[in-house]
C-alpha positions as CSV (number, residue, x, y, z in Angstrom):
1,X,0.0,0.0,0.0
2,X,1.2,3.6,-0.8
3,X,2.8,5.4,2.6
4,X,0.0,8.3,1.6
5,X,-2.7,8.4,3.3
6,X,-6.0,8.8,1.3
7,X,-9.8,9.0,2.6
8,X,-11.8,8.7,-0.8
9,X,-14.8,11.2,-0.9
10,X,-18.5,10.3,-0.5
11,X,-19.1,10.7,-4.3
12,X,-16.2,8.4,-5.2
13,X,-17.1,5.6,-2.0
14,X,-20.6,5.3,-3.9
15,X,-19.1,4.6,-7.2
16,X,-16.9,1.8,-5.9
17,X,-19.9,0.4,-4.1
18,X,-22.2,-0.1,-7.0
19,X,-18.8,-0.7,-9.3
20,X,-18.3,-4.1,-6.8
21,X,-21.4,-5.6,-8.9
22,X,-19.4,-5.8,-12.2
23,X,-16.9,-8.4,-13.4
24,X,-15.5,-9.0,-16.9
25,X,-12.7,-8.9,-18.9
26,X,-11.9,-5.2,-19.8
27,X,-12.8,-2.1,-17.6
28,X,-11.7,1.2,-18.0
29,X,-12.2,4.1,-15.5
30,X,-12.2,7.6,-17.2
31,X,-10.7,10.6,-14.4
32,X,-9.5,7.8,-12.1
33,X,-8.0,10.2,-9.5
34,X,-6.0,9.0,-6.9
35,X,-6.5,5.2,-8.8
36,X,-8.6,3.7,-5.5
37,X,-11.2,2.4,-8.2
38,X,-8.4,0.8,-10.5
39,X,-7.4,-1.2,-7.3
40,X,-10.9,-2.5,-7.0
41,X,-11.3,-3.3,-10.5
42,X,-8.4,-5.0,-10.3
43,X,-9.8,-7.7,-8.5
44,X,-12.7,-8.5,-10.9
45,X,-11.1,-7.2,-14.1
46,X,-8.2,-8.8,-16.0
47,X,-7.1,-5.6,-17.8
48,X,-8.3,-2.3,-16.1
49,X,-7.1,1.0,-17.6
50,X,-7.3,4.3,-16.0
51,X,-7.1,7.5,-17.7
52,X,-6.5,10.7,-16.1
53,X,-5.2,14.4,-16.8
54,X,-2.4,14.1,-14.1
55,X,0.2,11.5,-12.5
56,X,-1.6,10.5,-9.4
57,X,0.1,11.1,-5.8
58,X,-1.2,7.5,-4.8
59,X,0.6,4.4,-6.2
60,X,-1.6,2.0,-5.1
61,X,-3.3,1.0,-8.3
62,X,0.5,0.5,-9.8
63,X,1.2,-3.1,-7.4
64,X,-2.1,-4.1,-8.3
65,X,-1.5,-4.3,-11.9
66,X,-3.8,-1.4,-13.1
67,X,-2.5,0.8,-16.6
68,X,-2.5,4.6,-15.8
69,X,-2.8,6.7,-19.3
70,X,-2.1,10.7,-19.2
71,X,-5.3,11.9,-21.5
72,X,-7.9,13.8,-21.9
73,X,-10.9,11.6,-21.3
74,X,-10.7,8.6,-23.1
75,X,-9.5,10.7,-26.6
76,X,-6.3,8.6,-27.4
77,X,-7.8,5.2,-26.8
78,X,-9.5,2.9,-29.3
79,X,-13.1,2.3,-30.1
80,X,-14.9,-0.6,-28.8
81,X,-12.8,-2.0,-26.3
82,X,-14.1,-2.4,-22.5
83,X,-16.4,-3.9,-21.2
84,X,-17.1,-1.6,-18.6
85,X,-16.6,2.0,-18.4
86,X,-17.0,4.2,-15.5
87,X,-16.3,7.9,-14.5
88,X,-16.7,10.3,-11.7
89,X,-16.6,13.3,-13.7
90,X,-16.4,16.8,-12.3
91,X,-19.7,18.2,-11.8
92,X,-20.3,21.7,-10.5
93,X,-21.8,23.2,-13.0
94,X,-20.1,26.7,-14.4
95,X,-17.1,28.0,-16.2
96,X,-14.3,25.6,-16.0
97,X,-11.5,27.2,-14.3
98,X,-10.4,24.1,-12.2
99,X,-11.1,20.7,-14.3
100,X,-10.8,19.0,-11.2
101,X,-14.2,19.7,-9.9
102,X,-15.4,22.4,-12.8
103,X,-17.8,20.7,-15.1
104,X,-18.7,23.8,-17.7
105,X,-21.9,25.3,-17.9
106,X,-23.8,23.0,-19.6
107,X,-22.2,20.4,-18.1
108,X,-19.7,20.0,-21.0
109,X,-17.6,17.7,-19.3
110,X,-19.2,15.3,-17.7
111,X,-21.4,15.0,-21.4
112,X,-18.1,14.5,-23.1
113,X,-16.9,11.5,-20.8
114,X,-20.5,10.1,-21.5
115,X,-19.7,10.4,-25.5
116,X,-16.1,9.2,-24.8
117,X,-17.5,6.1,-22.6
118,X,-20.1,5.2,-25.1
119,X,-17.3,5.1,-28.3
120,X,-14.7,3.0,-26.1
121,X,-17.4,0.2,-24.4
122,X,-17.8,-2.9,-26.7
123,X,-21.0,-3.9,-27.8
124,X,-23.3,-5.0,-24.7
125,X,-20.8,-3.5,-22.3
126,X,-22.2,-1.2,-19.5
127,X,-20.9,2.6,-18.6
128,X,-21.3,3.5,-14.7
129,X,-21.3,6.8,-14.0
130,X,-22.3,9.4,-10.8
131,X,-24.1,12.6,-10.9
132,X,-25.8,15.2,-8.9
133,X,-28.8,16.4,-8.5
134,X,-28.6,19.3,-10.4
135,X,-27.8,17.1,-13.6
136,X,-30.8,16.7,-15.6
137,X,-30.3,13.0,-16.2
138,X,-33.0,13.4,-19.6
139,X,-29.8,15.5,-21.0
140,X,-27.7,12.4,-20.6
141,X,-30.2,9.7,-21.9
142,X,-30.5,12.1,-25.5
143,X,-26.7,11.3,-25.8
144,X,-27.2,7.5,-24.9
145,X,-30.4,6.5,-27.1
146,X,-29.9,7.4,-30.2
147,X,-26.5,4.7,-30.2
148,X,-29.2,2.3,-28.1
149,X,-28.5,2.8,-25.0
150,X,-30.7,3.1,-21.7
151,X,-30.1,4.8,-18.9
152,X,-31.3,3.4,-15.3
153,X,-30.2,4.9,-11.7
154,X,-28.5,1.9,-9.8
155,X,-27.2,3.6,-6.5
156,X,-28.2,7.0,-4.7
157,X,-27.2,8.9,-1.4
158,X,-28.5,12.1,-0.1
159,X,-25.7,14.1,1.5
160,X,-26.5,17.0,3.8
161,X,-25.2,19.3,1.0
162,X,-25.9,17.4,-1.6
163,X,-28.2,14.1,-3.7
164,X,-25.4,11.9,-5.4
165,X,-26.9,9.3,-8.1
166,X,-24.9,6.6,-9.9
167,X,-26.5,5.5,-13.2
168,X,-26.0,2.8,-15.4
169,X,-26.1,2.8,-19.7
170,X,-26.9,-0.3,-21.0
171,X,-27.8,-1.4,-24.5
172,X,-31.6,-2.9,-24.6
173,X,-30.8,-6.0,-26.3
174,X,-27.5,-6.9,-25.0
175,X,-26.3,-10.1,-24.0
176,X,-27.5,-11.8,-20.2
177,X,-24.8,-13.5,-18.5
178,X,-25.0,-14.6,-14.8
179,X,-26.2,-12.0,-12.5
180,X,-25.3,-8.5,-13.5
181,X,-21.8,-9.4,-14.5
182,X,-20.4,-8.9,-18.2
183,X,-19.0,-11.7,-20.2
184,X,-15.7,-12.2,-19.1
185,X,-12.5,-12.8,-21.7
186,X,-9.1,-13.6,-20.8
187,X,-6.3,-11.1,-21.5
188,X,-4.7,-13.5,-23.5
189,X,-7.7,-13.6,-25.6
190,X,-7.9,-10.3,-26.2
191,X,-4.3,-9.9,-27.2
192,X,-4.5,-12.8,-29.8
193,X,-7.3,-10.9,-31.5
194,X,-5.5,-7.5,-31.4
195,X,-8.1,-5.9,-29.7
196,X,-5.2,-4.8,-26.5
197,X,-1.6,-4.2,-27.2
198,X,0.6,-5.3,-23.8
199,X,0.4,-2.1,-22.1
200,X,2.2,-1.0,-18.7
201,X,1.7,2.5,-17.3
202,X,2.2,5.2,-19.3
203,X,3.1,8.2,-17.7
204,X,5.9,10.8,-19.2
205,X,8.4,11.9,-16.8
């Protein structure tokens, strides 16, 4: 374990929570912080990828095997490859000064982690993400129908200061296997078929 100590926040404790129900192959956590997700993934995961805008002061994630990307979003990765994506985006709405915890106006940000999620998760994967209240979740579905996805909320807490909701995008028709857990394919699969490059942690000095 790293020597830093880290107490995750109540948005990111509710994430991991409902992220515990998922198992698979391929999972790929867009803003992954400090990494405490990518150690969880880890355990139910056989690849997990984080991306994130900064080198993390945690190294946690790192003995457990996790890949740490520096990107914006999910914009350098390929189409169609996880199959799970989740995010904790920023989400105070108004002009982004501080992409940490600024999510635009309109919600730019969080919209464009949605948009990056849904071009990155294979057919019949699922994208977990958490919002607040003042997200108007009928905003979020308009990006997720029209490529057939639904949106359902999965997990919610009500703060003093706050209503946190985690939602799930699924596609209607996709494939049921065991009890909500994704098909899961070996790494070694998935490098035969090209689909994943061997990839460490990629992080410039």
């Amino acid at each position: 374990m790293s020597g830093t100590q880290y107490i995750a926040s109540d948005d990111s404790v509710l994430l991991r929570k409902a992220l515990r129900s998922y198992a698979g192959g391929s999972a790929l956590e867009i803003g992954a912080g400090n990494g405490g997700n990518l150690v969880d993934l880890c355990g139910t995961f056989d690849l997990v990828v984080g991306t994130e805008l900064v080198k993390p002061e945690m190294g946690d994630w790192t003995a457990e095997g996790a890949n740490l990307v520096l990107a914006d979003s999910a914009s350098c990765l390929r189409d169609s490859v996880f199959d799970l994506v989740a995010f904790n985006p920023p989400y105070l709405r108004g002009i982004v000064e501080d992409r940490a915890v600024d999510a635009g106006v309109d919600l730019e940000v969080p919209k464009k982690f949605l948009r990056d999620a849904i071009r990155v998760v294979k057919p019949g994967g699922r994208i977990v993400f958490l919002l607040d209240q003042d997200a108007d979740i009928d905003e979020f579905q308009s990006i997720c129908k029209p490529r057939g996805f639904r949106v359902r909320r999965i997990a919610s807490a009500r703060l003093f200061y706050e209503e946190l909701s985690v939602y799930a995008a699924e596609q209607a028709q996709r494939p049921r296997v065991g009890q909500g857990r994704l098909q899961p394919k070996m790494l070694g699969e998935a490098e035969k078929a090209g689909r994943f490059p061997r990839m460490r942690i990629v992080i410039p000095h």
